[in-house]
C-alpha positions in Angstrom: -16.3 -2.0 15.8 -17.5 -3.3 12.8 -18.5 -7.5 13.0 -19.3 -8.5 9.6 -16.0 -9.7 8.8 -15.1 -11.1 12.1 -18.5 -13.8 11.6 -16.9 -13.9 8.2 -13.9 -15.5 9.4 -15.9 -17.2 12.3 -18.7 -18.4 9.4 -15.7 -20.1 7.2 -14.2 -21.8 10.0 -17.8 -23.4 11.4 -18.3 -24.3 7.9 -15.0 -26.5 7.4 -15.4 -27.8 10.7 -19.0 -29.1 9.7 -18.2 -30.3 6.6 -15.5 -32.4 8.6 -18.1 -33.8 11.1 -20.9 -34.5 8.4 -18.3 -36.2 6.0 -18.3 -39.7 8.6 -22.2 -39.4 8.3 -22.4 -38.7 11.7 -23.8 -35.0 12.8 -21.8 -33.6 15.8 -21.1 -30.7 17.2 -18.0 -28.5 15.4 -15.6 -27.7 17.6 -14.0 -24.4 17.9 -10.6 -23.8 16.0 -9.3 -23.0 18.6 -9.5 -26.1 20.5 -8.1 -28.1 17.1 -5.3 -30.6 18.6 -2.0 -28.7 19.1 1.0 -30.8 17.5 3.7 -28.9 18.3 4.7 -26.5 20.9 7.7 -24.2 21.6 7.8 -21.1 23.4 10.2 -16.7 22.9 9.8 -14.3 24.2 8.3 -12.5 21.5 6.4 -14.1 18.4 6.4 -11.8 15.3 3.5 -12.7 13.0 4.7 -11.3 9.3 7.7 -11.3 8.0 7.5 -7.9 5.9 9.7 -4.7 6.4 7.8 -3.5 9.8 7.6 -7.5 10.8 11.4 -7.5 10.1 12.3 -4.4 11.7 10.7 -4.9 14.9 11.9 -8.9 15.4 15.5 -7.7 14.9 15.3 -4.8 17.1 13.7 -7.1 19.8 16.7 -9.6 19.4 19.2 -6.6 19.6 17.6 -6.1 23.1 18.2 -9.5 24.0 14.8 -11.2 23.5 14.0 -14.5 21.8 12.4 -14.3 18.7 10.2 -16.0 16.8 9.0 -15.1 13.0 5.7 -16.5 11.9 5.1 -15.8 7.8 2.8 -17.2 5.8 4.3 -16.9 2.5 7.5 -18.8 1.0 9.7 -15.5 1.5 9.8 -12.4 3.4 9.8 -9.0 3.0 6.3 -8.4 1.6 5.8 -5.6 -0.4 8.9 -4.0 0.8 10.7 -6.0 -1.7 8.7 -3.2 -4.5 10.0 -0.8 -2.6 12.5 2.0 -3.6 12.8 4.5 -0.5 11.9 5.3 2.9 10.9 8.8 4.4 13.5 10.7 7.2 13.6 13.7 8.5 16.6 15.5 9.6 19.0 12.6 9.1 22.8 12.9 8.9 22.4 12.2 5.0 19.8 14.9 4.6 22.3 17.3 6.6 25.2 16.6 4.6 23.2 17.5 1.3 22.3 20.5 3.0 18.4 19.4 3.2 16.1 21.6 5.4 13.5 19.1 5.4 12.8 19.6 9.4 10.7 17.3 11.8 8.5 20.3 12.5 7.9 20.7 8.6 6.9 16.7 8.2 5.1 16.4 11.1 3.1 19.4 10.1 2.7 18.0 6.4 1.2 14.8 7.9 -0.9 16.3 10.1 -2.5 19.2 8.0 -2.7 16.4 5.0 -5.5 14.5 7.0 -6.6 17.5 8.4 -5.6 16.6 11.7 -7.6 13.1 12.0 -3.8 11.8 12.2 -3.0 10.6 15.5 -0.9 13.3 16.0 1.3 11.2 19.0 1.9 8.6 16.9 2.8 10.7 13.9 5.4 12.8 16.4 7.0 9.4 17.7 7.1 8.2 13.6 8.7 11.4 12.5 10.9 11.6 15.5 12.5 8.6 15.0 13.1 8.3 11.5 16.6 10.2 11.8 17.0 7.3 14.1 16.5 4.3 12.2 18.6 5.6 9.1 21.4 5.3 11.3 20.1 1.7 12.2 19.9 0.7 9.2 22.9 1.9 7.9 24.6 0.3 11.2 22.8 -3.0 9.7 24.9 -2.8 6.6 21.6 -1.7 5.0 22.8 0.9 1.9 21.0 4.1 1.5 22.1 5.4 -2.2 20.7 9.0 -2.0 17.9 11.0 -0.9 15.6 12.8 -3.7 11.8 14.3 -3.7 9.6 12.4 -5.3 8.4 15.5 -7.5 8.8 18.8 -8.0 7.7 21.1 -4.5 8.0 17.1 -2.6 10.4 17.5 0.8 13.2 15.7 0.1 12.6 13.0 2.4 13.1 9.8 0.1 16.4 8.1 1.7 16.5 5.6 -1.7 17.7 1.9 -1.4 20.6 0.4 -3.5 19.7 0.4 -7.1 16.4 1.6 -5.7 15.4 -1.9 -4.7 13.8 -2.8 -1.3 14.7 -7.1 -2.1 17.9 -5.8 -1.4 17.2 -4.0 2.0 15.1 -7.5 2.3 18.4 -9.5 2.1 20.4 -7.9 4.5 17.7 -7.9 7.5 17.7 -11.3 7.1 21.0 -11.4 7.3 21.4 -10.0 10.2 18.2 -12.0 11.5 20.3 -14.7 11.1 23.3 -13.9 13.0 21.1 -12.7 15.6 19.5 -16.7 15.8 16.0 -15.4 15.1 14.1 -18.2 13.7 11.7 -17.3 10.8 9.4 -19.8 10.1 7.8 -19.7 6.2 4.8 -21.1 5.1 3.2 -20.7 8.9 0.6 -18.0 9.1 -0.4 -17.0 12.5 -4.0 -18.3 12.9 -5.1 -17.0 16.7 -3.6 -15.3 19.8 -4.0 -16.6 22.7 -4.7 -14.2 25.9 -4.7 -15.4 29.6 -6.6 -13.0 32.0 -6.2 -9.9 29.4 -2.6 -10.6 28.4 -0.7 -11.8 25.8 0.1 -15.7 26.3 0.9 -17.2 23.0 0.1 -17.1 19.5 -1.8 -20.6 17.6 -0.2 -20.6 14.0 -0.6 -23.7 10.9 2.2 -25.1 9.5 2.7 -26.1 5.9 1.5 -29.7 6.8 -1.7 -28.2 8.2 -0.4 -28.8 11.8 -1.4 -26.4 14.5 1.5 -25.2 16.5 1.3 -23.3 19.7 4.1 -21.1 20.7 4.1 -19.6 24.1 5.1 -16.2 24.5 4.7 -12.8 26.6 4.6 -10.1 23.7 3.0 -10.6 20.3 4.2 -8.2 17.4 1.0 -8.4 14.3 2.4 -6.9 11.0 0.5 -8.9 8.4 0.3 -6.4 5.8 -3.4 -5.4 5.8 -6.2 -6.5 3.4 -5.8 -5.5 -0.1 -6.3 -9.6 -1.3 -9.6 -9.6 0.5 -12.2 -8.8 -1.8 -14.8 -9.1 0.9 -12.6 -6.6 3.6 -12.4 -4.2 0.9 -15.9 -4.3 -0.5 -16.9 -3.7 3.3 -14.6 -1.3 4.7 -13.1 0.7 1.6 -14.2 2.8 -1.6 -11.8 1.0 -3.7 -13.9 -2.1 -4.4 -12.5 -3.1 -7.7 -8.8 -1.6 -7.1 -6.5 -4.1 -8.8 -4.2 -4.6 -5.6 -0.5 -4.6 -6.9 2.3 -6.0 -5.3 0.2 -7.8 -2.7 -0.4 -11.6 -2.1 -2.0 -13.4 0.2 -2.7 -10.1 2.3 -6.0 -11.2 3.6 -6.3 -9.1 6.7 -5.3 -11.9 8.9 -3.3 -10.0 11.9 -6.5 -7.4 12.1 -8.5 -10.4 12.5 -6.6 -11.4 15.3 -6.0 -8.5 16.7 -10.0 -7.2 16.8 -10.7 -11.2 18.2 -8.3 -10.4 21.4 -10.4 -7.0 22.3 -8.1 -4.4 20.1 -10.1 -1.5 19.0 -10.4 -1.1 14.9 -9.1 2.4 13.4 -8.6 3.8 10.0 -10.1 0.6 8.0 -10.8 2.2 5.0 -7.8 3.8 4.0 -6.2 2.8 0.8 -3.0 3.2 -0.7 -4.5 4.1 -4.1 -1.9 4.0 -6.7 -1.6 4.6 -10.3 -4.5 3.8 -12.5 -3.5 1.1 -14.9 -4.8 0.4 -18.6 -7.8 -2.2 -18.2 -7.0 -5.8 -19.0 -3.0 -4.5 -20.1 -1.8 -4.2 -16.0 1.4 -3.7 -17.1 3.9 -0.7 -16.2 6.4 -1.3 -18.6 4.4 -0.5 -22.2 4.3 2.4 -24.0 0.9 2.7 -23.7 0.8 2.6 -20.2 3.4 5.7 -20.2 1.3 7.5 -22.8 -1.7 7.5 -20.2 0.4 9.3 -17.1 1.3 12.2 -19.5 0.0 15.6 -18.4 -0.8 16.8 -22.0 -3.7 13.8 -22.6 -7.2 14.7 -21.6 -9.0 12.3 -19.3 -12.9 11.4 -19.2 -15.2 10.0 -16.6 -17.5 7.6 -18.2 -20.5 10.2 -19.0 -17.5 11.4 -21.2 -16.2 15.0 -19.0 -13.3 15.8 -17.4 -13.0 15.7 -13.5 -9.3 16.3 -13.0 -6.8 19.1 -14.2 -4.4 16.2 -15.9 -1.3 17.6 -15.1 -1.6 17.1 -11.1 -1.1 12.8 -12.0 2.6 14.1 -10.4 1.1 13.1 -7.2 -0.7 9.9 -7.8 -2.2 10.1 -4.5 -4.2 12.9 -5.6 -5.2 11.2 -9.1 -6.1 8.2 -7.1 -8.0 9.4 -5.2 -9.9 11.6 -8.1 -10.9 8.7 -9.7 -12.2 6.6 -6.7 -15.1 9.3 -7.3 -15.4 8.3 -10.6 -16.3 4.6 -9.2 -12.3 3.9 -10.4 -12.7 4.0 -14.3 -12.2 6.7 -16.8 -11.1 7.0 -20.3 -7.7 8.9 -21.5 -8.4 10.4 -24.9 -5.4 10.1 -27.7 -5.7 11.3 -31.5 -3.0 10.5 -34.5 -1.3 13.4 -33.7 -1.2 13.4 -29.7 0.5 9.7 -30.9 2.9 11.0 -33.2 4.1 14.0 -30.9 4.9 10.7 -28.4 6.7 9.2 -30.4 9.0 11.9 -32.2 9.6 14.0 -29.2 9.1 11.4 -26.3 8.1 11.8 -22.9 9.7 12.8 -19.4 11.8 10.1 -17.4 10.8 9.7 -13.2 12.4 10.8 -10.6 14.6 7.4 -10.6 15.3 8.1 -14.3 15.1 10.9 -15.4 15.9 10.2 -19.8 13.1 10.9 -22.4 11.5 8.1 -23.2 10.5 7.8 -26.9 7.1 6.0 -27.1 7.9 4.3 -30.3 6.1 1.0 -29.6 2.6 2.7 -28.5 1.1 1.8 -32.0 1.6 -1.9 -31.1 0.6 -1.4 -27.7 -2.4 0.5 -29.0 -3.7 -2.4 -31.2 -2.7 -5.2 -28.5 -5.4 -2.9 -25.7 -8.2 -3.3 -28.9 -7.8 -7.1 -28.8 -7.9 -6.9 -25.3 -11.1 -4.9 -24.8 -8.8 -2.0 -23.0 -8.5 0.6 -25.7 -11.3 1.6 -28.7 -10.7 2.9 -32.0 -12.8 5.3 -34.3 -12.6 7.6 -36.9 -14.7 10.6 -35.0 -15.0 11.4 -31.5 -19.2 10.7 -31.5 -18.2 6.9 -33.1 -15.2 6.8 -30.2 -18.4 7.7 -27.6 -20.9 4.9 -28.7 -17.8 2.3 -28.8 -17.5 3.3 -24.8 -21.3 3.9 -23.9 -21.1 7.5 -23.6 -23.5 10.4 -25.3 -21.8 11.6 -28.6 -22.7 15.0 -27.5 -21.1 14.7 -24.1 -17.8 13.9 -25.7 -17.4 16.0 -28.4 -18.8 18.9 -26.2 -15.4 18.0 -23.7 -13.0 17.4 -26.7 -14.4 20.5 -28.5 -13.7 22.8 -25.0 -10.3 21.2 -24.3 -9.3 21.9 -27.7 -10.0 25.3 -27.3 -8.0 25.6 -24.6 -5.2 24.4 -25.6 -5.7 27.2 -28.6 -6.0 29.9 -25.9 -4.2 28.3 -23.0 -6.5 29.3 -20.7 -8.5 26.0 -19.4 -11.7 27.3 -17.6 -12.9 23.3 -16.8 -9.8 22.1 -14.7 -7.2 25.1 -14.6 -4.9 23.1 -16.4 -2.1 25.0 -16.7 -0.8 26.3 -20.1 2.4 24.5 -20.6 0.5 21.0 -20.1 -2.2 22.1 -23.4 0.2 21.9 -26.2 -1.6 18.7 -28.0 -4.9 19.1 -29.1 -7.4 16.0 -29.9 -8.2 16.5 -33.5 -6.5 14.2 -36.1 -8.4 11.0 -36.7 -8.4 8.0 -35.7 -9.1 8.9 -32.5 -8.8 6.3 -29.2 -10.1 5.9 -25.8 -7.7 4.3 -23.7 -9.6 2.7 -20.6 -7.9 3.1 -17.0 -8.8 1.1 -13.8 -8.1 2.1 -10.2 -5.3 0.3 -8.3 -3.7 -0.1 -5.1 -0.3 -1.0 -3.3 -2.3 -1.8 0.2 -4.6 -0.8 2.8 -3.1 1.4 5.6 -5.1 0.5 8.7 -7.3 -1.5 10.7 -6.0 -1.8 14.5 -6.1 0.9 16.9 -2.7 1.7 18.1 -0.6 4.2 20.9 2.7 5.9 20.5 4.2 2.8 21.8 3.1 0.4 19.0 0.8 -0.9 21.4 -2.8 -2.0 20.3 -5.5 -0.9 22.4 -9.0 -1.7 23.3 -12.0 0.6 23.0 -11.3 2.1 25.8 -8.1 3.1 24.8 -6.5 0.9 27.1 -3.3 -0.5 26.0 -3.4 -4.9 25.7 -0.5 -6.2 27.5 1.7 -7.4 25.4 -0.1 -7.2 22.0 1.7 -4.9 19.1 0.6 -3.7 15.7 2.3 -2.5 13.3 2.9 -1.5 9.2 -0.5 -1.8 7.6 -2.4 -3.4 10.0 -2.2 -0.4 12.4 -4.4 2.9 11.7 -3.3 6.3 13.1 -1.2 7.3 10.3 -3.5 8.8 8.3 -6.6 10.6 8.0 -8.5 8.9 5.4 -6.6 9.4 2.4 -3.1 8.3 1.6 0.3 11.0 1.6 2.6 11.2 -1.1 4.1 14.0 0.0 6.4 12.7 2.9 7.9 10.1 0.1 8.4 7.4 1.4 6.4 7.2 4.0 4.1 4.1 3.9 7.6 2.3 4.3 9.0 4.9 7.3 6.0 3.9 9.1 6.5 0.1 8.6 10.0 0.3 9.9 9.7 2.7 12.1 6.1 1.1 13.9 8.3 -1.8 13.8 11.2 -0.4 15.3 9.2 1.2 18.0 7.0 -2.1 18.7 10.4 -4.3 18.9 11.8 -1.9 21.3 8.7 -2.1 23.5 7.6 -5.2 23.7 11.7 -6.4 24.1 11.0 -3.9 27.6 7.8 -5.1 28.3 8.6 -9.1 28.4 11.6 -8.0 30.8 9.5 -7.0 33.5 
């Protein structure tokens, strides 16, 4: 197990308790955190630490069982990035059978595995996909609505089971709900901070209330589901490729669970995997302009920054896979528009999503366009060799690509990528010319705790830790080291469905 960012942790808790000590003028020795005054103390059964969809999931199927729960969360609301959310991944549920889907567990389980080329944990994928059918009916027995199931793209499984109005706030709202009713106690603004452990067990979990007070709860199961560490620039720069991923949709996701887990003996697994996501137009983050639609087109050719293509542009269907392309292009590359590329936008539009499906006119891209020069994200010239120097690459590098890609799309035959034909019906060749520049981004990281079938964190050994669960994004297993899109929705099945599974174990093992 890697220690750098446990003495990380460790380092920045020394250092406030020095600067404490040393601020009476007096030099004494720091204590521990740990051993900071307790102010409150209240006891459960079980202590959830993260309020998010797996968090959420697996306090209220503990509380179905009968155990007292407590929710520790450390921002103002729940639900975490499940609230961005618009589906979760099933396999052979009653939906899926009344649409006539033959999306089988065999032929998920298999996509998952082969995906990460079996590095997968392939009993924790089978106890995921097994119970998916499951919690569909759970949820829909929670009053939670599912709309309709789709595939995310064209050859996807339909496995995407999609939220009312597509919204995951909304499948937020009636967990909570039901939270309530169950009298599970979710306390905001009150991140876990430690886990206490008597003679290799579970005992209690140490959080910090709002007013900084340290509050000890005592309890015989722990459930960690704090999201991973996409906010923790020094996590990701240590464990991940994706050192300058813009993380979207994440706050305050600072690795804190995997901390506490790796501090109680749990063994560390699949760290580096990211969620890559879309790339987004440098210094203009926003989904929601023309320009950022005109970049995820598959007729635009796209540059590394030594000015050649590394991609065949129509597979950005599966972000996943464009994602990850770019992380080997240290997560920056240029998309290449001309006037006419612009006009053909605007006059005969581009496709909807899978959500919503209507052409989409790109008539404000011109404004867009001149907002990214001001803001340093898009460059302007009248030739492709000017369009080069603005972005640091060789004039000959660039005009080489542009002059081959052109070609292709005269022949339709694209000998660089394989594009195929029906994506090279724009060429680059009507002045001015622009180079759009596009950043790597990421929805999460997708591991960090070792974990069983069972939910259960274990050591190094493999040996489960009484008592001690991980779920959602702070649990590795899932994945072999690159992120699926295929299963859609399956970043969220696992949340629910880790929870699920750690709620219904832990609500056993505090009974015995």
């Amino acid at each position: 197990m890697k220690r750098n960012t446990l003495k990380f942790f460790a380092a920045g808790a020394l250092l406030a308790a020095a600067a404490t000590v040393y601020a009476g003028g007096k030099a004494e020795k720091a204590k521990p955190a740990a051993e900071a005054k307790i102010a409150e103390h209240a006891s459960a059964d079980i202590v959830v630490v993260g309020a998010g969809g797996s968090g959420l999931s697996a306090a209220l199927t503990a509380a179905e069982a009968g155990a007292k729960v407590i929710v520790l969360e450390k921002m103002k609301a729940a639900g975490g990035t499940l609230n961005f959310s618009e589906g979760i991944m099933a396999a052979e549920s009653d939906i899926q059978k009344e649409k006539g889907i033959t999306a089988t567990k065999r032929d998920i389980y298999k996509l998952i595995m082969e995906y990460s080329h079996y590095r997968a944990n392939p009993l924790l994928v089978s106890a995921l996909v097994n119970e998916t059918p499951k919690t569909i009916n759970w949820l829909q027995d929670n009053k939670v609505v599912i709309q309709d199931v789709v595939a995310f793209g064209p050859g996807f499984p339909s496995t995407w089971h999609l939220w009312k109005d597509h919204k995951g706030a909304n499948t937020i709202a009636v967990l909570l709900d039901r939270l309530k009713e169950k009298g599970v106690e979710i306390r905001y603004e009150t991140p876990g901070q430690k886990l206490i452990m008597k003679d290799g067990k579970v005992a209690g979990v140490v959080a910090k209330a709002k007013n900084g007070d340290l509050i000890q709860i005592d309890c015989r199961a722990a459930v960690v589901g704090t999201g991973g560490f996409a906010n923790n620039a020094e996590m990701m720069a240590e464990y991940t490729e994706f050192t300058a991923a813009i993380p979207v949709g994440n706050v305050g996701k600072t690795g804190d669970g995997i901390r506490m887990a790796w501090e109680a003996g749990a063994a560390e697994h699949g760290v580096k995997v990211v969620q890559a996501f879309v790339p987004l137009v440098a210094n203009m983050t926003s989904m929601s302009t023309h320009l950022y639609k005109a970049t995820r087109q598959f007729n635009v050719p796209i540059v590394n920054t030594k000015g050649k293509r590394f991609m065949d542009e129509s597979m950005i269907i599966n972000w996943a896979y464009e994602a990850q392309a770019l992380g080997t292009q240290g997560g920056v590359a240029y998309v290449v528009l001309d006037t006419g590329l612009i006009k053909y936008f605007m006059e005969h539009g581009v496709p909807g999503t899978a959500l919503n499906p209507e052409p989409i006119l790109l008539t404000k891209l011109p404004q867009d366009l001149e907002q990214g020069i001001e803001k340093k994200g898009v460059f302007k010239a009248d030739t492709i060799e000017e369009l080069a120097g603005l972005v640091g690459m060789k004039a000959e590098t660039l005009s080489k690509t542009i002059a081959d890609y052109n070609a292709a799309c005269d022949s339709g035959v694209d000998t660089d990528a394989f594009k195929p034909a029906s994506s090279l019906n724009v060429k680059i060749a009507e002045a001015p010319f622009y180079a759009v520049k596009i950043v790597s981004s990421s929805i999460g990281t997708l591991g960090g705790v070792e974990i069983n079938e069972k939910a259960e964190a274990v050591n190094d050994k493999g040996e489960p830790i009484p008592g001690l669960y991980t779920v959602g994004n702070d649990a590795g297993g899932m994945y072999g080291d690159a992120y699926d899109l295929l299963a859609s929705g399956g970043t969220v099945a696992f949340a629910i469905n880790s929870g699920r599974i750690a709620g219904r174990n832990a609500a056993e093992f505090v009974k015995k």
